[in-house]
C-alpha positions in Angstrom: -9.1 9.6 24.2 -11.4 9.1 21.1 -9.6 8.0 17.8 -8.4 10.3 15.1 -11.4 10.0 12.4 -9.0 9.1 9.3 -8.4 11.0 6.3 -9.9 9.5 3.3 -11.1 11.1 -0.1 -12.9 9.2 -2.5 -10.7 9.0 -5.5 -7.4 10.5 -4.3 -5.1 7.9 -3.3 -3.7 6.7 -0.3 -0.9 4.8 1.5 -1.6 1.8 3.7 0.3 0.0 6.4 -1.0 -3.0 8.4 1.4 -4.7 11.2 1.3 -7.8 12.9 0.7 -7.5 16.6 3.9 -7.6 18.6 6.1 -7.3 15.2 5.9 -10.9 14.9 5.5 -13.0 11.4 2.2 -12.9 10.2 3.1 -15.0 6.6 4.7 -18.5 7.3 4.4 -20.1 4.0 4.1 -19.3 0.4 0.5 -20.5 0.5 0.0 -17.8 3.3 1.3 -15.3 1.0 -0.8 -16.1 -2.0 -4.0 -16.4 0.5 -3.4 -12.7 1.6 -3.0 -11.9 -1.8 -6.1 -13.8 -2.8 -8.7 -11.5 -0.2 -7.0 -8.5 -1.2 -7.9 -9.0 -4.8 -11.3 -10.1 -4.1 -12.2 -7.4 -1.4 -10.9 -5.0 -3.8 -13.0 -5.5 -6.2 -16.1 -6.2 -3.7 -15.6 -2.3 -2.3 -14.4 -0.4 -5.1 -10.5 0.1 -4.4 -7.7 0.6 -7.0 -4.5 -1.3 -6.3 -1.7 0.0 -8.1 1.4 -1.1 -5.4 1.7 -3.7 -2.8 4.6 -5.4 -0.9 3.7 -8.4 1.6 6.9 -8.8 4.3 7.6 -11.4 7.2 5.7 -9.1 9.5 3.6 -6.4 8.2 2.3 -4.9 4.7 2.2 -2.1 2.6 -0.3 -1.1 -0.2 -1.0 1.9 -3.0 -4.5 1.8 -3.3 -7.2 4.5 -4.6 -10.7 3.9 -2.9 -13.9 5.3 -5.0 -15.6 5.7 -1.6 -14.7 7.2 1.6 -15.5 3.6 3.2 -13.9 1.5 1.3 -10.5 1.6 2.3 -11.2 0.9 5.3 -14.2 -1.9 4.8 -11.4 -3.2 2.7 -8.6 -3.5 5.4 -11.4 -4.9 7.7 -12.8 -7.7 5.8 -9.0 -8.9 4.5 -7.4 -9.3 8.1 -10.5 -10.6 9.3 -10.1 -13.1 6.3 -6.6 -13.6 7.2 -6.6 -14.1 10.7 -9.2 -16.6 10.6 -6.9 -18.9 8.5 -3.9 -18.1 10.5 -5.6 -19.0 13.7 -6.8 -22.7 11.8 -3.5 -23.0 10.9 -1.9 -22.6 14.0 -4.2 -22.5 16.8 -3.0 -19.3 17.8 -5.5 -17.5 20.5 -4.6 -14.0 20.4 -4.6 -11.1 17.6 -2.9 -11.2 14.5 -2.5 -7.8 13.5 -1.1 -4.9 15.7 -5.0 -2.5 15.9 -6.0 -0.3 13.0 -3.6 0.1 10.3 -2.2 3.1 9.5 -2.5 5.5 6.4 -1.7 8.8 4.6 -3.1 10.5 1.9 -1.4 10.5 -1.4 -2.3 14.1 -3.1 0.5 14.7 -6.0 1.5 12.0 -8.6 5.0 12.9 -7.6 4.2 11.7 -4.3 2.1 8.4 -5.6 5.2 7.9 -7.6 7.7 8.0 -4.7 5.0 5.4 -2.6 5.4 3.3 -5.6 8.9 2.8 -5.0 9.1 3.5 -1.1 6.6 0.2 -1.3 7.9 -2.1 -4.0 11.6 -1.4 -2.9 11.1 -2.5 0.6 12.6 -5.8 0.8 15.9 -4.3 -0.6 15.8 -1.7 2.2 15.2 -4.6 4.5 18.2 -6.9 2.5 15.4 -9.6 1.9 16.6 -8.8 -1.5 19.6 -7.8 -3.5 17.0 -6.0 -6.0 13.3 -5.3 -6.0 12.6 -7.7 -8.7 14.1 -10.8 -7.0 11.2 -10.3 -4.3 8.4 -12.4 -5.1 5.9 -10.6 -3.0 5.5 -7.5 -4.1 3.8 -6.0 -7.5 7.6 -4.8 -8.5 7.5 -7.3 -11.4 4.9 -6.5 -12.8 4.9 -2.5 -12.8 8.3 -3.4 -14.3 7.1 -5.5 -17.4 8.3 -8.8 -16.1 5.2 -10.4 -15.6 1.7 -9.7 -16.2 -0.8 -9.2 -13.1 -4.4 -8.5 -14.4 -5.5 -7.3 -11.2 -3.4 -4.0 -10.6 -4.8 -0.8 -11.9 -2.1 1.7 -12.9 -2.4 4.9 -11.0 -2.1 8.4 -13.5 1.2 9.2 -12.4 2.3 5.6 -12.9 0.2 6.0 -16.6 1.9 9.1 -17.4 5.7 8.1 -17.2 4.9 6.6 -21.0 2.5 6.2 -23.8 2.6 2.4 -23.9 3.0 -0.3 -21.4 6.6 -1.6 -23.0 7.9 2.1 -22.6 6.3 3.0 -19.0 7.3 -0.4 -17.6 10.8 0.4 -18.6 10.8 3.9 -17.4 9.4 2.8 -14.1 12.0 0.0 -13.6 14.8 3.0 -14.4 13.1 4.9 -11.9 13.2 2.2 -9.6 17.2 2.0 -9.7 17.6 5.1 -8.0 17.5 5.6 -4.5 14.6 7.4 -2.6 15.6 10.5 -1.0 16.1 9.8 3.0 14.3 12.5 3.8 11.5 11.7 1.7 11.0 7.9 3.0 11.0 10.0 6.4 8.3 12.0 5.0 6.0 8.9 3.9 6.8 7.3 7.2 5.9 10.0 9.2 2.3 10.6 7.8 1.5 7.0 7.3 2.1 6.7 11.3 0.4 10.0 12.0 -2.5 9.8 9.3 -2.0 13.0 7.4 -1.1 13.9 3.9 2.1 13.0 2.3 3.3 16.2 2.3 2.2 18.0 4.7 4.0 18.8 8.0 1.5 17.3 10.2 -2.3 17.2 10.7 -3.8 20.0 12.1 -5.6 19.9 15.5 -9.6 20.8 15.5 -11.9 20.6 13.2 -10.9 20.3 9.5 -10.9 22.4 7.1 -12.6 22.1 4.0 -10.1 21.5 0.6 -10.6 21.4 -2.4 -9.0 18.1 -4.2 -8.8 17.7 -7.8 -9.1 14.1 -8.7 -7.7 12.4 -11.5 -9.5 9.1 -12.6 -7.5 5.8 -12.7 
């Protein structure tokens, strides 16, 4: 059966999950972290993706990312597990894959939505109890969408903009936001069309042919 062609618009952004093959852990070390972190900021910049959210755990990842092409989420993903599975397999003279296949991802079409992938990502390790709160997590951007420390390389999404006119103010409001608890039914909702690669949103993609939408896009 031929793969599902994925769902990407230039400028609209999207939720992205990469696993490691057989659920096992793909980050070993702190210096593991901080390497994965280190390709994702440069690919970013090399193929013209946003980053506004990301969240590294033991065995898979999770990232908010607006690309300005319709190739370069993906040429993204590619070139950073590539990246990353050469120096895990130096590391540890592992033979076989590191990551589970193609990673998974869903549109993101509302800033309400973009909004609730904000927190579904950043608070994560707390549904995982890795961490009593999102900001004790070191690996995720929570910290610094909440105005605890300062990471040049994320680029605020306009629903994440709009919560305030300055960043004292927005930080604050997001980390309020941030102590409330996602709707169940709504981390259903993101899970569901991550795994199935249709809009957040929607009830499921549609068999056939697509149809053609009109998207307005807001610039980050």
């Amino acid at each position: 059966m031929a793969r599902t062609a994925r769902l990407i618009i230039p400028g609209v952004a999207v939720h992205v999950v990469q696993r490691a093959h057989d659920r096992a852990d793909c980050f070993l070390s702190e210096a593991d972290y901080e390497a994965y972190l280190a390709a994702l900021w440069m690919h970013a910049a090399r193929f013209g993706c946003a980053v506004h959210a990301y969240c590294l755990m033991t065995n898979h990842v999770h990232l908010l990312l607006t690309p300005r092409d319709s190739t370069g989420c993906a040429q993204l993903m590619k070139h950073v597990a590539q990246r990353y599975s050469w120096r895990m397999k130096a590391k540890t003279s592992r033979s076989g894959t590191l990551w589970e296949g193609r990673f998974f991802s869903a549109l993101v079409p509302t800033e309400n939505y973009a909004l609730a992938c904000y927190r579904y990502i950043e608070l994560n390790p707390v549904r995982a109890a890795l961490a009593a709160h999102a900001a004790a997590y070191r690996w995720s951007s929570y910290r610094a969408n909440a105005g605890v420390r300062i990471d040049d390389f994320l680029i605020p999404h306009a629903a994440y903009l709009a919560l305030a006119t300055d960043n004292t103010r927005r930080a604050a409001a997001y980390a309020a936001l941030c102590n409330t608890s996602l709707d169940r039914r709504l981390i259903e909702n993101i899970r569901k069309a991550t795994r199935g690669g249709y809009p957040i949103g929607a009830t499921r993609r549609p068999r056939g042919r697509p149809k053609m939408v009109t998207v307005t896009v807001r610039k980050w």
